[in-house]
SERO-4910 file (N, C-alpha, C, O; in steps of 0.05 Angstrom, whole numbers):
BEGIN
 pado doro    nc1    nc2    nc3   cac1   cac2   cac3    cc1    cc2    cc3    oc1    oc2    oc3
  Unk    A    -16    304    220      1    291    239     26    281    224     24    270    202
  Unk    A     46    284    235     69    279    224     79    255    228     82    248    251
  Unk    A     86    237    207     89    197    217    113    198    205    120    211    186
  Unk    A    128    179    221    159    170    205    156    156    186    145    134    183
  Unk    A    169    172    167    177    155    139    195    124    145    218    123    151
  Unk    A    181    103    141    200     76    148    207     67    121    194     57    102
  Unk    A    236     76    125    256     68     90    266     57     88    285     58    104
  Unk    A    267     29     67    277      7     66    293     10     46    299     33     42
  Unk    A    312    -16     19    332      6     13    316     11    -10    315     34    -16
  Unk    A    301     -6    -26    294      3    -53    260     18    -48    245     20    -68
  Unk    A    249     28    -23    219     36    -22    225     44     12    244     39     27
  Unk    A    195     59     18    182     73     42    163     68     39    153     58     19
  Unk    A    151     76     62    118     84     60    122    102     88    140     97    103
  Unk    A    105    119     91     84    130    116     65    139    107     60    152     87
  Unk    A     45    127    136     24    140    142     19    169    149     28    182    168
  Unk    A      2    174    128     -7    207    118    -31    213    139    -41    235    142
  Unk    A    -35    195    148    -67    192    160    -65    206    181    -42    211    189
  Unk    A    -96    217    198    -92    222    229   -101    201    250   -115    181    246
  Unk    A    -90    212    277   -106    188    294   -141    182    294   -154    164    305
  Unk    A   -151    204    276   -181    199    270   -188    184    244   -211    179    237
  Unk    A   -160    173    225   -174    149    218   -176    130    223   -165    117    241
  Unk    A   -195    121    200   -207     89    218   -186     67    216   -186     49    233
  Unk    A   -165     68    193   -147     52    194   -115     69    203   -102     87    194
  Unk    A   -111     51    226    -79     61    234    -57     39    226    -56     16    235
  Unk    A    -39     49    205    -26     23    201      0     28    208      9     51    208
  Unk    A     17      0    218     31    -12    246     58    -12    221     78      2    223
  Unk    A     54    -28    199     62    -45    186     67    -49    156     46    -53    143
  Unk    A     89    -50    141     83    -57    117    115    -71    114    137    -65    122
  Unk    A    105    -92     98    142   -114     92    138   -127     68    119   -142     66
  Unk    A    153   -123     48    152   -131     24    171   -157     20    195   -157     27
  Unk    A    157   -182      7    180   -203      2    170   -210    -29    147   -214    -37
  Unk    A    198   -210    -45    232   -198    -39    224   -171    -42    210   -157    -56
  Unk    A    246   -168    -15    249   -150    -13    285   -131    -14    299   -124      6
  Unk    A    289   -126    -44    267   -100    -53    251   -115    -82    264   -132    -95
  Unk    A    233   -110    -86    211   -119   -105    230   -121   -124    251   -108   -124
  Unk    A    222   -145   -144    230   -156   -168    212   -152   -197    188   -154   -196
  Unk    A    224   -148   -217    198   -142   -238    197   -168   -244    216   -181   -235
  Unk    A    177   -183   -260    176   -193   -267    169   -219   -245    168   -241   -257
  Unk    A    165   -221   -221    168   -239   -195    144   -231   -182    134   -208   -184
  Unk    A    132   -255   -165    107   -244   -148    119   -222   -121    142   -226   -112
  Unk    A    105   -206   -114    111   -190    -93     84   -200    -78     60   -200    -84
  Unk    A    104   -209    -52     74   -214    -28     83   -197     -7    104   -198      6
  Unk    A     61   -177     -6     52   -149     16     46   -161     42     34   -182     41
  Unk    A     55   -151     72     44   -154     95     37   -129    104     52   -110    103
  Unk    A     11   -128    112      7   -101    133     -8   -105    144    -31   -113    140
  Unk    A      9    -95    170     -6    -92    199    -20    -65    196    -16    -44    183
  Unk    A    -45    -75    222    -52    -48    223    -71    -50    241    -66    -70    254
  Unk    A   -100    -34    253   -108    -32    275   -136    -19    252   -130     -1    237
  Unk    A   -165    -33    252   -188    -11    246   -206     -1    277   -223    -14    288
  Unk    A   -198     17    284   -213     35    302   -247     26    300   -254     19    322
  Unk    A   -266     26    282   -285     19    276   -285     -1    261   -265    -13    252
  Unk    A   -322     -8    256   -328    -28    225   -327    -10    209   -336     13    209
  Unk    A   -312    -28    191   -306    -21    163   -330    -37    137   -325    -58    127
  Unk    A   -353    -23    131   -374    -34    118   -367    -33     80   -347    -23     70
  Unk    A   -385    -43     69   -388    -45     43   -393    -24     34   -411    -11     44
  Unk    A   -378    -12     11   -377     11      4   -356     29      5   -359     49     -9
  Unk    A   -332     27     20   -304     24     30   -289     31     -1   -288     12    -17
  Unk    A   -280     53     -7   -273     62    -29   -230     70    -27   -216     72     -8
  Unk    A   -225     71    -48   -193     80    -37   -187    100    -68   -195     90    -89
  Unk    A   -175    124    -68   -165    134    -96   -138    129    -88   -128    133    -66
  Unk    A   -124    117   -114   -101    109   -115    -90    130   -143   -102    136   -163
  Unk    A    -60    137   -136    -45    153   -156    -23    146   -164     -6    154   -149
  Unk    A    -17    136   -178      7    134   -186     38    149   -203     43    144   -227
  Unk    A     48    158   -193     58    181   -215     94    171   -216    106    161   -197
  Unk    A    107    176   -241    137    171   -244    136    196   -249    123    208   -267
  Unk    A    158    208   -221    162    236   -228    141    253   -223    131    250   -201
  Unk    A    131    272   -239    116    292   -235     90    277   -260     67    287   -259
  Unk    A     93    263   -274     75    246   -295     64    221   -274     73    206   -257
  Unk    A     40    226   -283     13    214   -276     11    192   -288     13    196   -312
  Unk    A      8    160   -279     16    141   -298    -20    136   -292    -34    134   -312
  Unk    A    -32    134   -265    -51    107   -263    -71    135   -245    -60    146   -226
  Unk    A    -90    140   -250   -109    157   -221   -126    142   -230   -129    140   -254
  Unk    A   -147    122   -208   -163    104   -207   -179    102   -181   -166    109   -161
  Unk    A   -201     95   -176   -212     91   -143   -220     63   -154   -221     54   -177
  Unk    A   -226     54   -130   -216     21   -121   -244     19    -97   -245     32    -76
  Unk    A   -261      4   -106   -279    -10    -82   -264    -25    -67   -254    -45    -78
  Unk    A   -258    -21    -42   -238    -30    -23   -255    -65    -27   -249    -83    -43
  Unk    A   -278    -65     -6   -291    -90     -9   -300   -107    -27   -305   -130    -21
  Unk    A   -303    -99    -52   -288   -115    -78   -269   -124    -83   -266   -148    -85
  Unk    A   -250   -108    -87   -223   -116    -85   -212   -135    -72   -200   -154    -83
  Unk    A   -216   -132    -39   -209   -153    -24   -225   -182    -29   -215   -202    -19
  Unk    A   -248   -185    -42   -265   -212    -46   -249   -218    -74   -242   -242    -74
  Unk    A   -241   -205    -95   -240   -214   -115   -206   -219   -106   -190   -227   -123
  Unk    A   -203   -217    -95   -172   -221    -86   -172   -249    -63   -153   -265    -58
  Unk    A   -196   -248    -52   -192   -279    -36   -174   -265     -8   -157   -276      5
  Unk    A   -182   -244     -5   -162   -231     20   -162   -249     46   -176   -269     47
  Unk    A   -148   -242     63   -154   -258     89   -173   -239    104   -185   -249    124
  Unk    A   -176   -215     98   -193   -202    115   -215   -193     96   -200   -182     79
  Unk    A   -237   -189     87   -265   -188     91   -277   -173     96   -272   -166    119
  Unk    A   -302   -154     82   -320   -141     87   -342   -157    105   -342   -181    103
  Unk    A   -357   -146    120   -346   -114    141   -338   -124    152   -346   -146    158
  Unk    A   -314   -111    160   -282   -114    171   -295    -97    200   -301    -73    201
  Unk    A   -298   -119    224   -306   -110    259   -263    -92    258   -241    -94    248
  Unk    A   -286    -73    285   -258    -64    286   -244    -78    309   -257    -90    326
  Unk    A   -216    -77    308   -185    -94    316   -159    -93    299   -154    -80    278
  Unk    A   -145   -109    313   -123   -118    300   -113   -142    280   -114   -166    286
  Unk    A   -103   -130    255   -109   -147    229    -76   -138    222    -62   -118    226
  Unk    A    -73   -171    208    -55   -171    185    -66   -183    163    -76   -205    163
  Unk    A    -64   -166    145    -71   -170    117    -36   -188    105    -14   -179    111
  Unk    A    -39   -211     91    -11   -215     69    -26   -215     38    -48   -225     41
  Unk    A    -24   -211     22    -30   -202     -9     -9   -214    -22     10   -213     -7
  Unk    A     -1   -228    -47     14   -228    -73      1   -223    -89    -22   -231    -96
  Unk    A     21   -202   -100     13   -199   -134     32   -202   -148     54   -204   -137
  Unk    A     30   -202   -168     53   -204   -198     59   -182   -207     43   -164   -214
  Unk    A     77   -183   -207     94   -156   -216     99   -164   -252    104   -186   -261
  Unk    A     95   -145   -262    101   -146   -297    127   -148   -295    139   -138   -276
  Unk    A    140   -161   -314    166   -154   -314    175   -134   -337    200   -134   -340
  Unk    A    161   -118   -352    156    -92   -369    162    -67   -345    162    -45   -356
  Unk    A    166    -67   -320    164    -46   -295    189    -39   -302    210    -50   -295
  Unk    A    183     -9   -326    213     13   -322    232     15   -300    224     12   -277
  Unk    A    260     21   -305    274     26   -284    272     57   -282    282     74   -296
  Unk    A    250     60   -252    243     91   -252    232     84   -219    223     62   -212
  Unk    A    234    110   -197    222    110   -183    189    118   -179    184    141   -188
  Unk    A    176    108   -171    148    122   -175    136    122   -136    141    113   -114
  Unk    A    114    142   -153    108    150   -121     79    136   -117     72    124   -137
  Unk    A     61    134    -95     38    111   -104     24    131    -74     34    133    -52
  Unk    A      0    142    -86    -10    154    -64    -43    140    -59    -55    131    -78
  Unk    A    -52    139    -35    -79    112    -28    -90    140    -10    -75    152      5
  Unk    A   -117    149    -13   -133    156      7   -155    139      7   -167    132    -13
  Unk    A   -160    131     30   -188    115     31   -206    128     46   -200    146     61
  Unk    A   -231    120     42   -250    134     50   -276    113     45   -283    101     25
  Unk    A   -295    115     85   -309    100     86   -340    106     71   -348    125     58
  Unk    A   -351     83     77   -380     85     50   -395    110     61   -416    113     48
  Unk    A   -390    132     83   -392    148     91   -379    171     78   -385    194     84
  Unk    A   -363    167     63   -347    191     64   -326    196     83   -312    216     82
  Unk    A   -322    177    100   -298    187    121   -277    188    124   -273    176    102
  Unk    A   -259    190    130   -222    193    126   -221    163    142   -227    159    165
  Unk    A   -211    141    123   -211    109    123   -175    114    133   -166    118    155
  Unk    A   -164    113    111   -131    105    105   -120    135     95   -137    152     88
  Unk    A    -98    140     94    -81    155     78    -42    142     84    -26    142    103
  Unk    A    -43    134     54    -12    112     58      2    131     36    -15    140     20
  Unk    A     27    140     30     38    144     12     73    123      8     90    114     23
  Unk    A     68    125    -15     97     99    -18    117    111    -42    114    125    -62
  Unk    A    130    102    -34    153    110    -54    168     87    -64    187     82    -48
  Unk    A    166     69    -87    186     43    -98    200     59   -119    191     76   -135
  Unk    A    231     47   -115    250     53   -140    269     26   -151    288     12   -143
  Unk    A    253     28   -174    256      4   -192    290     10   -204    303     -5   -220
  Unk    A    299     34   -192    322     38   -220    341     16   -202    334      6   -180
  Unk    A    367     11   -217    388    -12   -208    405      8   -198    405     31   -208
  Unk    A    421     -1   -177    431     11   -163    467      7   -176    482    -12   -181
  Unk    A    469     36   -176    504     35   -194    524     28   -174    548     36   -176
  Unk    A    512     10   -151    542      6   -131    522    -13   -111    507     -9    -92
  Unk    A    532    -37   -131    515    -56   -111    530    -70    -85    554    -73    -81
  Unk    A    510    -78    -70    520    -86    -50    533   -104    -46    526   -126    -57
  Unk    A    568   -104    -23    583   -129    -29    582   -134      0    583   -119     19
  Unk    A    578   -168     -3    579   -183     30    590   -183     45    582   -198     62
  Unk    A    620   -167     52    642   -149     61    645   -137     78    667   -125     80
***
């Protein structure tokens, strides 16, 4: 299924996913926005779980600058979110949820665009999420004047 790319000036995201997964997401807003190295970045996303979402809730995450592979890792969704203190919680009833997240950004984050690909998949095996994102860290040679 084909989803609009929503492009902000320094990043995007769309959902890769179909209407058969369990997560449909509405939403994503980054503050500051556009991300800062070295500064906390706090994530909002909306979104909608069609079903419960149980323990065991897995995500492979990719990271690549360019055509180079920086980070390929899978992620216990429901870990993550406890060790993170999330607002939302294993097992996640299905509805409507906003998740907000901060994390810290290194301030070591090259000036490079990188691409960040998430499939999730429930303790089933099932098509959970599919998000792809695009952040570009480089500085922009014609910055913006209040004008």
């Amino acid at each position: 299924m084909n989803q609009p790319v929503h492009t902000m000036e320094s990043w995007s995201w769309s959902d890769c996913g179909s209407p058969a997964h369990v997560v449909q997401l509405k939403s994503i807003s980054l503050s500051p926005d556009p991300p800062k190295p070295g500064q906390d970045l706090t994530v909002t996303v909306v979104g909608t779980a069609q079903q419960r979402i149980e323990d065991g809730a897995y995500a492979d995450v990719v990271v690549k600058l360019g055509l180079i592979k920086l980070l390929s890792k899978t992620f216990d969704v429901c870990e993550e979110a406890r060790n993170a203190n999330a607002t939302v919680q294993c097992p996640v009833e299905g509805g409507d949820y906003t998740v907000v997240e901060t994390v810290a950004l290194p301030k070591e984050i090259p000036q490079a665009k990188f691409n960040v690909a998430v499939r999730g998949y429930t303790v089933d095996d099932e098509d959970l999420l599919c998000l792809d994102l695009q952040v570009n860290f480089m500085k922009s040679p014609f910055p913006r004047f209040g004008w």
